[in-house]
N, C-alpha and C positions, 0 to 999 in steps of 0.2 A: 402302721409302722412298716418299712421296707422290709423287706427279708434279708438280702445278704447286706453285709457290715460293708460293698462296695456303695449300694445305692444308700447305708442310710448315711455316710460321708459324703455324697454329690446332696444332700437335702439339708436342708436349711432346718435348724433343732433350736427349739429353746428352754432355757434353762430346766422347764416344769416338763420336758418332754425325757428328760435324767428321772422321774417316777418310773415313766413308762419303761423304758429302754433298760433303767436297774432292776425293777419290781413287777413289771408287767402292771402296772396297775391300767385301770380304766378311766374313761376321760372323768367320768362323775367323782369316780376318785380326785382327783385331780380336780375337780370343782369343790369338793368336798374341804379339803384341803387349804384351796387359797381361801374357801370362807373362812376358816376357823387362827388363818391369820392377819386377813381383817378382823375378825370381830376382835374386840375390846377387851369383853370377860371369854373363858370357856364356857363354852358352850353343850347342851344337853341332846342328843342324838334328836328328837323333838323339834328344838329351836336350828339345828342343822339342816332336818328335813325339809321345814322354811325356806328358809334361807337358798338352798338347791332347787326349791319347787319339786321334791321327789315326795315318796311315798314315806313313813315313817320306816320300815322295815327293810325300804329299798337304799333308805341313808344309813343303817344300822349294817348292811352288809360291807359297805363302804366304810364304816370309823371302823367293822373288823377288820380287812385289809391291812388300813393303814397303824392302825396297833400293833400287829401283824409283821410290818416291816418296820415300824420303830419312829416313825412319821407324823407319828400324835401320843399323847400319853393323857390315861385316863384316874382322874382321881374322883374320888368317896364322899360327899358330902351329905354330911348327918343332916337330920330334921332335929330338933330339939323334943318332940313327942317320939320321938322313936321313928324309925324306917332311913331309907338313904337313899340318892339319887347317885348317878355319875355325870361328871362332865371331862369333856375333854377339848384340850389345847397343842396346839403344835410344839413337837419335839427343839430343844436347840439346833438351832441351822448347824451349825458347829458339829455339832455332835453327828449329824444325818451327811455330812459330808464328810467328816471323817471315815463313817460306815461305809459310804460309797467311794471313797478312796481306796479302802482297805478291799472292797470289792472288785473296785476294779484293777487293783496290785495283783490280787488272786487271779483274777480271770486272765491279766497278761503273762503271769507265769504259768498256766497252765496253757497259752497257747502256743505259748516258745517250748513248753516240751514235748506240745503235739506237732507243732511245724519239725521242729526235732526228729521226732518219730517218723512224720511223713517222707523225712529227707533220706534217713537212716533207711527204711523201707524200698522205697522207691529209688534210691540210689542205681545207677547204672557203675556198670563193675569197668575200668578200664577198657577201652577194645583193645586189642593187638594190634599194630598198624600193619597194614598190608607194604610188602619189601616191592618198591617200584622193580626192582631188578627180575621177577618172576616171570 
């Protein structure tokens, strides 16, 4: 990802590159993700890790993340002997772009009071014009 907000407007972004840029997330993140909205049913950190070719614990870092930021949601499923698993499925888009509206509402307001500030700061006081007649 560029560093300054100059270069990352000269580059070409897409839509799943709004994980990054909102959440920092990582690209596996980010793989992690569009699995779980292809798949079909939700899915178990296990059948995830699959599915990325990662390590189990190394997929399980990744659904924290994304839990994390609100980008998956994870539910309980009993066994009928007793015990429980988790699965998890993708957040409503709806919902994850409202967050990052609301996010990025925030961020442009708090950059117009630091542009604000900068001006306020940095401001040059009137000169005196110098009288031609001297």
């Amino acid at each position: 990802m560029p560093d300054s907000m100059s270069e990352q407007l000269r580059q070409d972004m897409e839509c799943e590159g709004l994980l990054e840029c909102f959440h920092g997330l990582k690209e596996l993140d980010k793989e992690c993700f569009q699995a779980l909205v292809e798949a079909e049913e939700p899915m178990t950190v296990d059948e995830l890790a699959e599915a990325v070719d990662r390590e189990r614990s190394t997929a399980y870092r990744a659904v924290q993340r994304l839990l994390q930021t609100g980008f998956i949601e994870k539910e309980q499923v009993n066994y009928e002997q007793g015990g429980y698993y988790h699965v998890y499925s993708p957040s409503d888009p709806s919902q994850i772009t409202d967050d990052m509206q609301r996010m990025l509402n925030d961020w442009y307001a708090k950059m117009g009071q630091l542009i604000q500030e900068f001006e306020t700061k940095y401001e040059q006081p009137d000169s005196v014009p110098q009288s031609a007649e001297s």
